[in-house]
C-alpha positions, -999 to 999 in steps of 0.1 A, spaced: 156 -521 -406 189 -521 -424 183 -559 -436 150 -548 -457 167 -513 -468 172 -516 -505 196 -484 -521 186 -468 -551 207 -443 -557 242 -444 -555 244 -421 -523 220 -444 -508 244 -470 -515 275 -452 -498 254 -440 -467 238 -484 -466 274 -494 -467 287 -467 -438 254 -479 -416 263 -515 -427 298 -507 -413 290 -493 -386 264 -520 -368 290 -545 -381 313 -521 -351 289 -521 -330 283 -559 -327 317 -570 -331 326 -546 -300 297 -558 -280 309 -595 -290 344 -583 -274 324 -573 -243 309 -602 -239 338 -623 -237 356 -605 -215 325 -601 -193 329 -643 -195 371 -645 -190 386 -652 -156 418 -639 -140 445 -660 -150 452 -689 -128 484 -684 -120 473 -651 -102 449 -671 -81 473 -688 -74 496 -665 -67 467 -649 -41 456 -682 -27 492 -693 -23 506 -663 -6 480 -662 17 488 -695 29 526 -694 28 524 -658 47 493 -659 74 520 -690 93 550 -674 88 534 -639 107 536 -663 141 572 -669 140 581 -628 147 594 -632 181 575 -601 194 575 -600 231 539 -587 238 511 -609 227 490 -579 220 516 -563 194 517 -598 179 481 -607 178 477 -569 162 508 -577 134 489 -611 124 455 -593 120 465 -569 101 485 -590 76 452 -613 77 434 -580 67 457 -571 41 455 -610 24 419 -604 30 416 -571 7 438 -590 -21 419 -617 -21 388 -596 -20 405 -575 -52 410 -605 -69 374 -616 -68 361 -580 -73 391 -581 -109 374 -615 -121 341 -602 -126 341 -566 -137 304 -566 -152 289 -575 -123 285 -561 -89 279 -523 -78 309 -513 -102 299 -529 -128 293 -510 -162 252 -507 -174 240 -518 -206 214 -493 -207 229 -469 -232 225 -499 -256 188 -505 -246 181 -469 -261 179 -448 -288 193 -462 -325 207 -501 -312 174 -507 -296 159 -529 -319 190 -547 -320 192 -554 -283 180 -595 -279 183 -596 -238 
């Protein structure tokens, strides 16, 4: 619509230029989403996770605790606490998708409608 618009008058020209600017915003920022929709955590943080979780799971068995029960209990719930990091780390690296994720149907409607391709 904007790319077969032809100004006449001089305030059509101003208000083709401030719509001109403003889709040019609109796709740059939704370029910007879309590559962070496509970057990963760093590696060194996955690292970081992976690592950890192997260095400290071990290390939990060499508490001298005298009841096996209290013991078993300490290693599951450091297990469970390298579980939930991992899991955050997995839930960080993809935040467009998933139940959390943020829609794209305010972009589907209304005035960027014809410019939505997917």
């Amino acid at each position: 619509m904007l790319q077969t618009y032809e100004p006449k008058a001089t305030r059509e020209e101003v208000f083709y230029e401030q719509a001109v600017n403003h889709v040019n915003d609109v796709a740059s920022q939704r370029r910007a989403r879309l590559t962070m929709a496509e970057q990963q955590l760093p590696p060194l943080l996955q690292v970081l996770a992976f690592g950890g979780a192997v260095v400290l799971l071990p290390l939990t068995f060499l508490y001298g605790m005298r009841k096996l029960r209290i013991q078993i209990l300490f290693v599951a719930s450091v297990a469970a606490l390298i579980g939930f990091s991992l899991l955050l780390v997995f839930v960080l690296d993809r935040p467009f998708a998933g139940d959390l994720s943020v829609s794209p149907a305010p972009f589907r409607q209304g005035a960027l409608a014809p410019f939505w391709t997917r």
